[in-house]
C-alpha positions, 0 to 999 in steps of 0.5 A: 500500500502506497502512503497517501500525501496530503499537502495544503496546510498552513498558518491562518488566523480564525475566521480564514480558509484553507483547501488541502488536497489528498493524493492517494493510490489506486487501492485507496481512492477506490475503496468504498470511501476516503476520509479527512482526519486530523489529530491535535496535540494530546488527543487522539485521531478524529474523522472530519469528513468522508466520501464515498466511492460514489460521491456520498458524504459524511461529517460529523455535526461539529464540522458541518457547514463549515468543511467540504470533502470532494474527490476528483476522479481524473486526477485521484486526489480528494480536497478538504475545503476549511472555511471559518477556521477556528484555533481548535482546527489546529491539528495535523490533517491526514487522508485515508481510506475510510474502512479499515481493511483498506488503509494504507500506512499513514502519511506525513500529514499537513499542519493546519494552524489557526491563530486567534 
């Protein structure tokens, strides 16, 4: 299994945006779905969105309205649009397959830091 590579991260302060992107292999761009997680400092690793193989989406109720997942298929890259970030977004961002047999190792992650 190839490690995803998630890129796009950075330093805004509340109230901004940011789009990550997510380059993944054939195995997990393809499985039943890829989601967005992130793990800030202390805690553990958290899904914040999702989407099918099928365009399907998921988010927990905190991020929705807030954080938009999209897939394009052409180019095997799932984005992760973040409007009205706030200093609690701080965290490292990571893509993978949503289902657990379909994980590939983690990657490095993006660094997503929101200052207040």
């Amino acid at each position: 299994q190839v490690q995803p590579v998630e890129s796009g991260g950075g330093l805004v302060q509340a109230g901004g945006s940011l789009r990550l992107s997510c380059a993944a292999s054939g195995s997990i761009f393809n499985s039943y779905g890829v989601g967005w997680y992130r793990r800030a400092p202390g805690k553990q690793r958290e899904l914040v969105a999702s989407i099918t193989h099928g365009g399907g989406t998921n988010y927990p109720d905190t991020m929705k309205g807030r954080f938009t997942i999209s897939r394009d298929n052409a180019k095997n890259t799932v984005y992760l649009q973040m409007n009205d970030l706030k200093p609690e977004d701080t965290a490292v961002y990571y893509c993978n397959a949503v289902l657990i047999n379909d994980r590939a190792p983690w990657g490095q992650g993006t660094q997503v830091t929101v200052s207040s």
